[in-house]
PDB file of N, H, CA, C and O in Angstrom:
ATOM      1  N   UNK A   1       2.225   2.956  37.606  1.00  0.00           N
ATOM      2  CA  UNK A   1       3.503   3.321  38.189  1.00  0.00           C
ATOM      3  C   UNK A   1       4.038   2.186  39.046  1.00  0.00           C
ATOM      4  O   UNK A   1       5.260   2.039  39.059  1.00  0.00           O
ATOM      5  N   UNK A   2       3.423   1.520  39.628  1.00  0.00           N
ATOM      6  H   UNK A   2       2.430   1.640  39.618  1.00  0.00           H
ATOM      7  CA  UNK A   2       3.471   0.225  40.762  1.00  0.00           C
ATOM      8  C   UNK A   2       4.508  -0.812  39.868  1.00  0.00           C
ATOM      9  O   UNK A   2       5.619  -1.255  40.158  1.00  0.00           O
ATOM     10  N   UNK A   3       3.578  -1.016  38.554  1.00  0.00           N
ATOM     11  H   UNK A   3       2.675  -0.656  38.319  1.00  0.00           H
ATOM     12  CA  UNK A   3       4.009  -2.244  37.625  1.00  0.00           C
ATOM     13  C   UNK A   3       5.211  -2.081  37.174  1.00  0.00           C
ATOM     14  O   UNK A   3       5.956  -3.056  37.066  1.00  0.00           O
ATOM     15  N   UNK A   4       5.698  -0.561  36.760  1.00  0.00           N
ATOM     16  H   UNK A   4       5.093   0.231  36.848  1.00  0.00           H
ATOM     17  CA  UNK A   4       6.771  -0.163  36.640  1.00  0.00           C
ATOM     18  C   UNK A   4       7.994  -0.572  37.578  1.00  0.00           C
ATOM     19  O   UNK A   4       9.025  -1.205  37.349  1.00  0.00           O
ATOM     20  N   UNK A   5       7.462   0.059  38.768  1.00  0.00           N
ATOM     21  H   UNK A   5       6.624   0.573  38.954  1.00  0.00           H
ATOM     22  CA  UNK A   5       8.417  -0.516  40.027  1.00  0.00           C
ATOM     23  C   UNK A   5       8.717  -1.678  40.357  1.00  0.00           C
ATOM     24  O   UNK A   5       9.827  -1.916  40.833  1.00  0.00           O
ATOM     25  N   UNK A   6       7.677  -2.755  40.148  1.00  0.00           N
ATOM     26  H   UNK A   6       6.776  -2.562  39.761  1.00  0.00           H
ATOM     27  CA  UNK A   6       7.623  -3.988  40.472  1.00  0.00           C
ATOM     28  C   UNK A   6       8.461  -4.995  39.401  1.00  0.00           C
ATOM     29  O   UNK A   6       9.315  -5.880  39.432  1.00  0.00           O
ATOM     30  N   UNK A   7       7.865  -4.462  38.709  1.00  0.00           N
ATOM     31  H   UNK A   7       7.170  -3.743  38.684  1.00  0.00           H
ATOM     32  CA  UNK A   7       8.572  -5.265  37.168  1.00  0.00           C
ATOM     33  C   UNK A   7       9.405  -4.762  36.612  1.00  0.00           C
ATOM     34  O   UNK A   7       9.260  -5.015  35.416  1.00  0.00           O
ATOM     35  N   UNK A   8      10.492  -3.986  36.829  1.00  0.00           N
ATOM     36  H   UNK A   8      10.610  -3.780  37.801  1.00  0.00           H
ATOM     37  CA  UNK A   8      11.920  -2.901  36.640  1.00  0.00           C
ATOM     38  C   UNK A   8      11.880  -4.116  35.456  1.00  0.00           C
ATOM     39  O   UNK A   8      11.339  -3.756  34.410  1.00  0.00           O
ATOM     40  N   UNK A   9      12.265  -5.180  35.483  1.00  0.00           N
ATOM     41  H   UNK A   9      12.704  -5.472  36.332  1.00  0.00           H
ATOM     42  CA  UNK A   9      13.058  -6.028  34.166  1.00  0.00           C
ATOM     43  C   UNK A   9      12.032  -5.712  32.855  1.00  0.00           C
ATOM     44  O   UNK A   9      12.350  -5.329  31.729  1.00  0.00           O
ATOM     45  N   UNK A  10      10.896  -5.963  33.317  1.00  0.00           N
ATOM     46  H   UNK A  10      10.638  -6.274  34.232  1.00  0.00           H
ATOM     47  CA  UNK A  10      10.427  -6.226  32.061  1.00  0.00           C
ATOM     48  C   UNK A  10      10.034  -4.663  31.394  1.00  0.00           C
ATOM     49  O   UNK A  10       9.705  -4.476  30.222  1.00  0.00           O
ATOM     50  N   UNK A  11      10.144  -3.752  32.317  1.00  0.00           N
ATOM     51  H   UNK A  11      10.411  -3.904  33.268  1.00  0.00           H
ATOM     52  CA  UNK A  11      10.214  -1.940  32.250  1.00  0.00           C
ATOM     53  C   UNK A  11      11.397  -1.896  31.249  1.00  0.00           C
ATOM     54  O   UNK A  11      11.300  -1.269  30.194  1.00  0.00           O
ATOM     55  N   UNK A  12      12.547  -2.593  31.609  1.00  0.00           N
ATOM     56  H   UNK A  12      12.626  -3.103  32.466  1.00  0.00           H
ATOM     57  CA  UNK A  12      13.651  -2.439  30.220  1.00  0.00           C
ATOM     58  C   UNK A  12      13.535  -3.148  29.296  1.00  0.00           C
ATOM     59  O   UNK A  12      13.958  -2.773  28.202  1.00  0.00           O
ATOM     60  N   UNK A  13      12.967  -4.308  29.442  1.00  0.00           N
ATOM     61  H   UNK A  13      12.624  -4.612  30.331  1.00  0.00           H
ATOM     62  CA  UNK A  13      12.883  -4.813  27.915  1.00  0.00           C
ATOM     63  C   UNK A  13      12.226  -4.383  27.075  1.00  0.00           C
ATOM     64  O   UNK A  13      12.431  -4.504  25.867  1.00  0.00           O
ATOM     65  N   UNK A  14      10.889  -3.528  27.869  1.00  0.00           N
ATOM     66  H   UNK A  14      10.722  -3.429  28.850  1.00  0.00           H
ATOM     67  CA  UNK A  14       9.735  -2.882  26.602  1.00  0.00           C
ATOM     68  C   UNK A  14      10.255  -1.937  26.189  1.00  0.00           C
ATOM     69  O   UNK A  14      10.090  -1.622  25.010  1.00  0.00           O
ATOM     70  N   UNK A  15      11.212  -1.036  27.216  1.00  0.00           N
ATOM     71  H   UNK A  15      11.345  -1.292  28.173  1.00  0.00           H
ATOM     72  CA  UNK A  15      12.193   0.259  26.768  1.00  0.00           C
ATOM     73  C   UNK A  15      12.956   0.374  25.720  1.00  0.00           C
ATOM     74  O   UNK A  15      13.320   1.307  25.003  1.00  0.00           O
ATOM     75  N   UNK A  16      13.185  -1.107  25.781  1.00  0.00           N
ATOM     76  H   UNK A  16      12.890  -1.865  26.364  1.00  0.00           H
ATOM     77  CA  UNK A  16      14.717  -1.279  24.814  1.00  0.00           C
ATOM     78  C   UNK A  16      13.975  -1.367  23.470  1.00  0.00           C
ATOM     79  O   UNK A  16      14.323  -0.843  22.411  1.00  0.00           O
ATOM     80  N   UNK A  17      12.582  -2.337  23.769  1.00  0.00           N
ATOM     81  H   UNK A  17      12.299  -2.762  24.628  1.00  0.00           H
ATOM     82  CA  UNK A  17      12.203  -2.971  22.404  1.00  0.00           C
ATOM     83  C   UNK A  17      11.010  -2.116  21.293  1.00  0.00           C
ATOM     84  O   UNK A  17      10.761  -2.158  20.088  1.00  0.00           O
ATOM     85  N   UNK A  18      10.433  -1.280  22.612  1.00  0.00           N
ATOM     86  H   UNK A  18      10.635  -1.246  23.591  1.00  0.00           H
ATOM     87  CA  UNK A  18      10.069  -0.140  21.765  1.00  0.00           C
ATOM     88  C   UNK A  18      10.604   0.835  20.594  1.00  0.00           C
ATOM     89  O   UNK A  18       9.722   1.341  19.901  1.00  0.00           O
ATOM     90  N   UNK A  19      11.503   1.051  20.390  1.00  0.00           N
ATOM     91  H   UNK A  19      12.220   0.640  20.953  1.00  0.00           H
ATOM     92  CA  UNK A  19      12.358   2.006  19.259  1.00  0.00           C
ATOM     93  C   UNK A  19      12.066   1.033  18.233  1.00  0.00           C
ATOM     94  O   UNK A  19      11.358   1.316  17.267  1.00  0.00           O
ATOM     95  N   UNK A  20      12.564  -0.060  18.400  1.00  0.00           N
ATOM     96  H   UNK A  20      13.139  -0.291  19.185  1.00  0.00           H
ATOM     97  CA  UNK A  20      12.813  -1.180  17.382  1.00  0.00           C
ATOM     98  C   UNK A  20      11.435  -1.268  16.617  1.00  0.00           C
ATOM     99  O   UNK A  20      11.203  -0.981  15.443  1.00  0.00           O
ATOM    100  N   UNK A  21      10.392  -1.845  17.809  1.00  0.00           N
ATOM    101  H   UNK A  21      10.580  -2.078  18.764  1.00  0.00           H
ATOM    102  CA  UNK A  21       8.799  -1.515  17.021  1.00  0.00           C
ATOM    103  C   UNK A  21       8.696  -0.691  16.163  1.00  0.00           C
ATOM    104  O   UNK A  21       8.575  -0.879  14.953  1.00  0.00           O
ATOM    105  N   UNK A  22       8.762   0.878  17.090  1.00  0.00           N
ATOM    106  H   UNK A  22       8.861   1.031  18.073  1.00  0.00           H
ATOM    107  CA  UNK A  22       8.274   2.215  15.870  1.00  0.00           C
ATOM    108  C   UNK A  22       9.222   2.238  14.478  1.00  0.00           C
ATOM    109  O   UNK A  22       8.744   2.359  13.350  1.00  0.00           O
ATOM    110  N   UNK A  23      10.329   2.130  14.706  1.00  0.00           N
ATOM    111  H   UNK A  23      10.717   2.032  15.622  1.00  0.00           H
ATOM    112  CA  UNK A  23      11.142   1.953  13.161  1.00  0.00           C
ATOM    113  C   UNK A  23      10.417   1.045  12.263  1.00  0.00           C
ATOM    114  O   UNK A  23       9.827   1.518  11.291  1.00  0.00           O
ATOM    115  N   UNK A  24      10.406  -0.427  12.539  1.00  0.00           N
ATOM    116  H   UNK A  24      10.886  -0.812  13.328  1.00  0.00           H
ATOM    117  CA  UNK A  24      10.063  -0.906  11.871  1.00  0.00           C
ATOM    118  C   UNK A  24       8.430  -0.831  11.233  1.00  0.00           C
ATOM    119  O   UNK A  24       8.078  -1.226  10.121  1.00  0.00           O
ATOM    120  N   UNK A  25       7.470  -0.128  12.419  1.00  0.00           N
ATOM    121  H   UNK A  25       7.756   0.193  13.322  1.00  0.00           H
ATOM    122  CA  UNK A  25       6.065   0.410  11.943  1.00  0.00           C
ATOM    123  C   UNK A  25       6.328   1.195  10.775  1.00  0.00           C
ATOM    124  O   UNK A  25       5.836   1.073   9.654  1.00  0.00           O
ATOM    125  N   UNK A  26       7.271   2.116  11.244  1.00  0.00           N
ATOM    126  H   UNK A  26       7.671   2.216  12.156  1.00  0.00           H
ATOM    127  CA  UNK A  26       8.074   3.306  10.041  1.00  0.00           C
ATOM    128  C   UNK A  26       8.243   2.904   9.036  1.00  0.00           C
ATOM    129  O   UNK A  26       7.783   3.657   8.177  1.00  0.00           O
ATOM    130  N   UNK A  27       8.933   1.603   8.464  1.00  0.00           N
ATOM    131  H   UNK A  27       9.306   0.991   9.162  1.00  0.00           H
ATOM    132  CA  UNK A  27       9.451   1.384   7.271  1.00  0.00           C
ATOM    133  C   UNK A  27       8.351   0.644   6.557  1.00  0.00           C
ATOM    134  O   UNK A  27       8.372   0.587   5.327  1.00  0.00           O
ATOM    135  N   UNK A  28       7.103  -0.096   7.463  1.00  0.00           N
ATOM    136  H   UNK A  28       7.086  -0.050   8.462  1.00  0.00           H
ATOM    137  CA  UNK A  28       6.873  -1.001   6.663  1.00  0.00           C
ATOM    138  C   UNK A  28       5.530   0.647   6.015  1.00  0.00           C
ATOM    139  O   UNK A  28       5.313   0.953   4.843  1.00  0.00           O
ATOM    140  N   UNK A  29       4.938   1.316   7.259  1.00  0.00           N
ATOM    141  H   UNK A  29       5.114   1.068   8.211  1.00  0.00           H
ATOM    142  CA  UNK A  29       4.104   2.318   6.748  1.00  0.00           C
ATOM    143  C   UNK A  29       4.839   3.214   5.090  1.00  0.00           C
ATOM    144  O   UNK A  29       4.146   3.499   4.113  1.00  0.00           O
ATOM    145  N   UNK A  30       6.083   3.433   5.197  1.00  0.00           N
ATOM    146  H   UNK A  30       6.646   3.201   5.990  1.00  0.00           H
ATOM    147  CA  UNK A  30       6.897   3.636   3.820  1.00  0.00           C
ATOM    148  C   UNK A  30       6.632   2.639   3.019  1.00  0.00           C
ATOM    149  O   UNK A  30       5.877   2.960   2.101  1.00  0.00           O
ATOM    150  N   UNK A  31       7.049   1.301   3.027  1.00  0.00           N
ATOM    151  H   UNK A  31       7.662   1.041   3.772  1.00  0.00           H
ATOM    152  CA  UNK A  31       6.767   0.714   1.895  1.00  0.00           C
ATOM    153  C   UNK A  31       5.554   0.406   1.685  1.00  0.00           C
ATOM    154  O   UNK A  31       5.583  -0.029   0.533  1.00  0.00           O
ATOM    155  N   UNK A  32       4.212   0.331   2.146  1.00  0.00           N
ATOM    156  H   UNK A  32       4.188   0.685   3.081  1.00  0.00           H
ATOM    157  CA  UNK A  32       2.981   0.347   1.709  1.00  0.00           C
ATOM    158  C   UNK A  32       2.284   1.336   1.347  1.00  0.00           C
ATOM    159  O   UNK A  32       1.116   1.166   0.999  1.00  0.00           O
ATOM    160  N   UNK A  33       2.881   2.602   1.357  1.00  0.00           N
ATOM    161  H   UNK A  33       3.830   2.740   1.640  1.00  0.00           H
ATOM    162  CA  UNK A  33       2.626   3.484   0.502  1.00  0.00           C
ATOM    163  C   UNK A  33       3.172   3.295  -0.345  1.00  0.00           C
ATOM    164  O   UNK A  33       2.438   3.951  -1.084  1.00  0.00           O
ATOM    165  N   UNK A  34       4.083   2.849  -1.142  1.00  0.00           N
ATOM    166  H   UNK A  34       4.680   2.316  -0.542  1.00  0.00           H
ATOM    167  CA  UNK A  34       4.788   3.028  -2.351  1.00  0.00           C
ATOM    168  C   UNK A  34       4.114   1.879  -2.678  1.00  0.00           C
ATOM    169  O   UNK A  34       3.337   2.222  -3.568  1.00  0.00           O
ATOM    170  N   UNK A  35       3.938   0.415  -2.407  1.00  0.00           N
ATOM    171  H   UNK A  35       4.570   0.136  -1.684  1.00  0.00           H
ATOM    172  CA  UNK A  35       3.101  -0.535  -3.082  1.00  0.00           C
ATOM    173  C   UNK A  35       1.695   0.286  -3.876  1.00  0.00           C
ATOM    174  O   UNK A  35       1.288   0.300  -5.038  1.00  0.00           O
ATOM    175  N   UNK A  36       1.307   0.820  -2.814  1.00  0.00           N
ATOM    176  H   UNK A  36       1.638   0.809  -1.870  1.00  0.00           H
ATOM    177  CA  UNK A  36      -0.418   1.599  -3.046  1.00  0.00           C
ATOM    178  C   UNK A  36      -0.109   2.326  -4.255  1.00  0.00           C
ATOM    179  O   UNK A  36      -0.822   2.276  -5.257  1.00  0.00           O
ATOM    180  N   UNK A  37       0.821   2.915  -4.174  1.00  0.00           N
ATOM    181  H   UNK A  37       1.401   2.955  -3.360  1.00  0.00           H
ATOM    182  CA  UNK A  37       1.047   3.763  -5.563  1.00  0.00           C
ATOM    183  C   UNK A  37       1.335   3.050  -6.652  1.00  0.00           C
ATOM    184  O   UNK A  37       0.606   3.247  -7.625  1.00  0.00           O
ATOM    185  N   UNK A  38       2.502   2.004  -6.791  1.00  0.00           N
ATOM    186  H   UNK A  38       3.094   1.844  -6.002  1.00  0.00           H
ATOM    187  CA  UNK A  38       2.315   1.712  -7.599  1.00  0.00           C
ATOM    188  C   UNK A  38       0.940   1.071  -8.358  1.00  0.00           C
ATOM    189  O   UNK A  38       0.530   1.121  -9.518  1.00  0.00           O
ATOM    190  N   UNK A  39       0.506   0.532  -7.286  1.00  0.00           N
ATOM    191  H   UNK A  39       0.838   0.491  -6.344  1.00  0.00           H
ATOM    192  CA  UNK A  39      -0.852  -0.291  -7.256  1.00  0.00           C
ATOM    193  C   UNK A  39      -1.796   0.665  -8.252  1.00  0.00           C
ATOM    194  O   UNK A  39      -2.294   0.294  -9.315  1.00  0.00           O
ATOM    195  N   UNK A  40      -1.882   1.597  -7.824  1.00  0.00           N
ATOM    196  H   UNK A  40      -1.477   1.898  -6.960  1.00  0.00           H
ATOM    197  CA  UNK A  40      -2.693   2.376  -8.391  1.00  0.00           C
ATOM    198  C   UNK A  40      -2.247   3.172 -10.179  1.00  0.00           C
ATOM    199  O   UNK A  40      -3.072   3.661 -10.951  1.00  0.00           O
ATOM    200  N   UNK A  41      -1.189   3.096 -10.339  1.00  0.00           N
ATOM    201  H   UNK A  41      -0.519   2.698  -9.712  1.00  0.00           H
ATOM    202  CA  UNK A  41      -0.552   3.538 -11.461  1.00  0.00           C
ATOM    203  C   UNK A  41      -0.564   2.120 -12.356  1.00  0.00           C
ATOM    204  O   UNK A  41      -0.425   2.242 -13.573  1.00  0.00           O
ATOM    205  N   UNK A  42      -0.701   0.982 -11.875  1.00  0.00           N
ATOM    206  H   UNK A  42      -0.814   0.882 -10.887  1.00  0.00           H
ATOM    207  CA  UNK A  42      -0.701  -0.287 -13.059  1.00  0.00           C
ATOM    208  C   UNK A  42      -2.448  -0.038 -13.111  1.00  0.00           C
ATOM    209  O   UNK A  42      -2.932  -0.315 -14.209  1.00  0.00           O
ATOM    210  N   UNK A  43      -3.508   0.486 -11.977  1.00  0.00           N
ATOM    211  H   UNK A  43      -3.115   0.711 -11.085  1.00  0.00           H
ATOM    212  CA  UNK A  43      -5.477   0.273 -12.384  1.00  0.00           C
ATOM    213  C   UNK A  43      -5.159   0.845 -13.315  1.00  0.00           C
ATOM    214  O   UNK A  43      -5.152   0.167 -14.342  1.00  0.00           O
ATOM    215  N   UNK A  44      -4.688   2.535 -13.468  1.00  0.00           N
ATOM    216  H   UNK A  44      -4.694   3.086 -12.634  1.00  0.00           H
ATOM    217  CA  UNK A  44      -4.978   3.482 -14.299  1.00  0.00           C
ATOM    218  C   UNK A  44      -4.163   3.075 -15.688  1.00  0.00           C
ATOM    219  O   UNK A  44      -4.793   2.930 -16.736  1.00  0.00           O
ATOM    220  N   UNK A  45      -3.451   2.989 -15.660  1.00  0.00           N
ATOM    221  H   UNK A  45      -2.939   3.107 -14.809  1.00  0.00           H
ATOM    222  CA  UNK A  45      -2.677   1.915 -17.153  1.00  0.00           C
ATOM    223  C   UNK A  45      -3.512   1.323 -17.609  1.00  0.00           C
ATOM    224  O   UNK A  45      -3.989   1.461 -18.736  1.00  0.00           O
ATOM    225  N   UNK A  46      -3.881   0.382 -16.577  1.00  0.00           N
ATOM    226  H   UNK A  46      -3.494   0.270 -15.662  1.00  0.00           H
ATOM    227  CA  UNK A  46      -5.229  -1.172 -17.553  1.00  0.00           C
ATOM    228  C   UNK A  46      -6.675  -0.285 -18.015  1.00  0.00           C
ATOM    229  O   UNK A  46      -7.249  -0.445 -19.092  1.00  0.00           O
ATOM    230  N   UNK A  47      -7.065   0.594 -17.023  1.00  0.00           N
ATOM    231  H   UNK A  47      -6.598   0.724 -16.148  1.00  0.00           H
ATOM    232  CA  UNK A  47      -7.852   1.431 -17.430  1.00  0.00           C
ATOM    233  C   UNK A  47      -7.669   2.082 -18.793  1.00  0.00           C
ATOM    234  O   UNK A  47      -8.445   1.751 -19.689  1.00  0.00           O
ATOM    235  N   UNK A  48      -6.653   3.037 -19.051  1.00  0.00           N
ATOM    236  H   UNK A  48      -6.022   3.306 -18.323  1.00  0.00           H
ATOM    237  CA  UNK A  48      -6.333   3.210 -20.364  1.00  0.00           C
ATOM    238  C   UNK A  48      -6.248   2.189 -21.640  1.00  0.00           C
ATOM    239  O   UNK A  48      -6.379   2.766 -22.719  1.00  0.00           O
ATOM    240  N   UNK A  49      -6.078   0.962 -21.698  1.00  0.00           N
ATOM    241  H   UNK A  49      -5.971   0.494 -20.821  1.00  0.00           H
ATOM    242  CA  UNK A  49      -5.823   0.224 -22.327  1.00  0.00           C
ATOM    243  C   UNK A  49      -7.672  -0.218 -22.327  1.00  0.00           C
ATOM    244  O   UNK A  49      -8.308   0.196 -23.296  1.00  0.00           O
ATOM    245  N   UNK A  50      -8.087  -0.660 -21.739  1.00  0.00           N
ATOM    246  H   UNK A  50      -7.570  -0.996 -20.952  1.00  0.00           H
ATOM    247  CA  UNK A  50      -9.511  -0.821 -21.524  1.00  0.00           C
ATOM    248  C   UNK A  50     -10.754  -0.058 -22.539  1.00  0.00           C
ATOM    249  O   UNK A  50     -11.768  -0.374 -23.159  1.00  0.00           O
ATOM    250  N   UNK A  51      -9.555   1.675 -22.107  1.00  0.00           N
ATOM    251  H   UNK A  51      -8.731   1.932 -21.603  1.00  0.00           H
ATOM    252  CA  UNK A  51     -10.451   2.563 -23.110  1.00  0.00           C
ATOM    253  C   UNK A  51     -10.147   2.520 -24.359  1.00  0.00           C
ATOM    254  O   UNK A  51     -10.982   2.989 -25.133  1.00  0.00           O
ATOM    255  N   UNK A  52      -9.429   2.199 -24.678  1.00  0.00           N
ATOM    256  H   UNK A  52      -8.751   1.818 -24.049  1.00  0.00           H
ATOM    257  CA  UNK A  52      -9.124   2.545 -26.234  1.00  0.00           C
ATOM    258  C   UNK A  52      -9.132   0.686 -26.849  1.00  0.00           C
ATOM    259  O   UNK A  52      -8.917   0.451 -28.038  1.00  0.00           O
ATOM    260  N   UNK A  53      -9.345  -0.196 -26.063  1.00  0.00           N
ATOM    261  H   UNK A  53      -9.519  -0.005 -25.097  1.00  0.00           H
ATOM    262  CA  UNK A  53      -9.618  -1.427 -26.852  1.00  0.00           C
ATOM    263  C   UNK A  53     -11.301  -1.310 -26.877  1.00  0.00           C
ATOM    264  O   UNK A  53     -11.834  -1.807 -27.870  1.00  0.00           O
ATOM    265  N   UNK A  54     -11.933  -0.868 -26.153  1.00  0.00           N
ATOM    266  H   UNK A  54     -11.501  -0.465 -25.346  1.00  0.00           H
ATOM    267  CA  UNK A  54     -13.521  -0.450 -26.538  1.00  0.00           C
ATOM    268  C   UNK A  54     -13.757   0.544 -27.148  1.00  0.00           C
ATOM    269  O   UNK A  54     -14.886   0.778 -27.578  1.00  0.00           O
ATOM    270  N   UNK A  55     -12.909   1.212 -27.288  1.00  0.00           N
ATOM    271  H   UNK A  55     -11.992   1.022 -26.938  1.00  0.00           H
ATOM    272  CA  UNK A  55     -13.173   2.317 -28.434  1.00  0.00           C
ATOM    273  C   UNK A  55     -13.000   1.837 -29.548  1.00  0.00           C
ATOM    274  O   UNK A  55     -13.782   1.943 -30.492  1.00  0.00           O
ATOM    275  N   UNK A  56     -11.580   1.057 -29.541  1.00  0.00           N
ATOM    276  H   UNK A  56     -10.944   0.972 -28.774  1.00  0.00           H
ATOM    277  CA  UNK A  56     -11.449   0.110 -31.348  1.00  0.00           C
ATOM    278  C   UNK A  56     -12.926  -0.845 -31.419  1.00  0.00           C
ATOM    279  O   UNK A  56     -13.302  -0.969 -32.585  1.00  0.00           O
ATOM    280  N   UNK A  57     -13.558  -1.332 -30.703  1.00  0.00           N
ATOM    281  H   UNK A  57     -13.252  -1.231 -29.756  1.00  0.00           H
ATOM    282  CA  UNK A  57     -13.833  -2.149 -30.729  1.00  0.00           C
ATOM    283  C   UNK A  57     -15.356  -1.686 -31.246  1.00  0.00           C
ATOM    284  O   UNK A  57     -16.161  -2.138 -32.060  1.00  0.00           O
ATOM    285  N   UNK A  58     -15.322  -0.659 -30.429  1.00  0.00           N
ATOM    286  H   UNK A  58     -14.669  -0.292 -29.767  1.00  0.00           H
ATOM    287  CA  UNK A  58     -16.675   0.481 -31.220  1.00  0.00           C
ATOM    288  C   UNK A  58     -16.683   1.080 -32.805  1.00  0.00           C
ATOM    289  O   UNK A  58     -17.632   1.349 -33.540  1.00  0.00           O
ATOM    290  N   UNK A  59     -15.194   1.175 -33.022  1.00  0.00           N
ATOM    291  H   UNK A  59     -14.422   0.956 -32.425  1.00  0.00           H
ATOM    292  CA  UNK A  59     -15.215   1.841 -34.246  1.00  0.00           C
ATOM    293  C   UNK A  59     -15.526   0.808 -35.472  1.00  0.00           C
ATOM    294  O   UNK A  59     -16.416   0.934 -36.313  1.00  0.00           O
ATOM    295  N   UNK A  60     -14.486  -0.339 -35.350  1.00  0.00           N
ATOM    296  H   UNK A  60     -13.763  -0.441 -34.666  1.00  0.00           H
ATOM    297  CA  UNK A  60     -15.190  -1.881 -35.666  1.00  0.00           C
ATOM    298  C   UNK A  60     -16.778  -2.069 -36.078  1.00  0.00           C
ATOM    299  O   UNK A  60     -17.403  -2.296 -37.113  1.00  0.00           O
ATOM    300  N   UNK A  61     -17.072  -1.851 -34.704  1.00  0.00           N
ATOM    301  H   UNK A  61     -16.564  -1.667 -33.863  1.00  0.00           H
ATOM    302  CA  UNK A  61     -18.462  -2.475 -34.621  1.00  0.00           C
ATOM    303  C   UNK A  61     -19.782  -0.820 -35.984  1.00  0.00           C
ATOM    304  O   UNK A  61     -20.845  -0.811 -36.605  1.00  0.00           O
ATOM    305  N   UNK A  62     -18.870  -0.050 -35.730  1.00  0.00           N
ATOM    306  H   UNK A  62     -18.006  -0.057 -35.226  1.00  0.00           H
ATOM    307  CA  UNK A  62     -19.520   1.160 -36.588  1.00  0.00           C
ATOM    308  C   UNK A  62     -19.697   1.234 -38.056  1.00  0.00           C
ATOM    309  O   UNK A  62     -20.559   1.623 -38.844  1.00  0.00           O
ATOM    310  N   UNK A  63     -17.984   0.455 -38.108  1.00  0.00           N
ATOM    311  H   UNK A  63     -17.284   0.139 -37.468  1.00  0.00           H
ATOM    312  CA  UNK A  63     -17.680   0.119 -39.589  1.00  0.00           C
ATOM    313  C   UNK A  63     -18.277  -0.994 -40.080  1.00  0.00           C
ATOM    314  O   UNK A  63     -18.350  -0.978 -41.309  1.00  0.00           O
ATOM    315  N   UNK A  64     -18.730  -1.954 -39.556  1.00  0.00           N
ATOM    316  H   UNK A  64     -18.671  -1.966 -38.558  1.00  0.00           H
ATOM    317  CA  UNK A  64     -19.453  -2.876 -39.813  1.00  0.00           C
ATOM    318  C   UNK A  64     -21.158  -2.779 -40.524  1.00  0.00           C
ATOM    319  O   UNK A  64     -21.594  -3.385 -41.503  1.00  0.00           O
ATOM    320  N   UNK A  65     -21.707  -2.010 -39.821  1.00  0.00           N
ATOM    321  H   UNK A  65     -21.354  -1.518 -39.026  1.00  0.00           H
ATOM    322  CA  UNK A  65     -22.918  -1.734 -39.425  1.00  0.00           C
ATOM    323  C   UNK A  65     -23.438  -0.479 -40.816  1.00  0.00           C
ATOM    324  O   UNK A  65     -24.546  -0.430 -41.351  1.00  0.00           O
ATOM    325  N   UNK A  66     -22.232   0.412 -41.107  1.00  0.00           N
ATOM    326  H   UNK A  66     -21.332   0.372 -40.672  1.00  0.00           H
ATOM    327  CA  UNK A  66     -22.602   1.228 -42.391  1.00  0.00           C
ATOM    328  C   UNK A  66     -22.729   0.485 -43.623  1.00  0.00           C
ATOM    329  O   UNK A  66     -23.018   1.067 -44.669  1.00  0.00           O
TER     330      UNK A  66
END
């Protein structure tokens, strides 16, 4: 409470500059969720693609082998 009193100036600048912080915490916490997602929707894609080129690659290797 002292520091408050003592330091009135710099009491408004953190006042002022606080809002500004949390918004921008706000937007960037929004857009790194949406990175994460996408992030996660291109693993599961390559994943799919992964499965079914080792699956050809099995059936290949099956047809070979009879």
């Amino acid at each position: 409470m002292i520091a408050f009193v003592r330091g009135w100036r710099l009491t408004v600048v953190l006042v002022a500059c606080i809002p500004c912080i949390v918004v921008t915490r706000g937007i960037l916490s929004v857009l790194m969720s949406r990175m994460s997602s996408r992030g996660q929707a291109a693993y599961a894609e390559a994943g799919t693609v992964v499965e079914q080129t080792v699956g050809a690659i099995r059936t290949v290797s099956h047809s070979h082998t009879n």
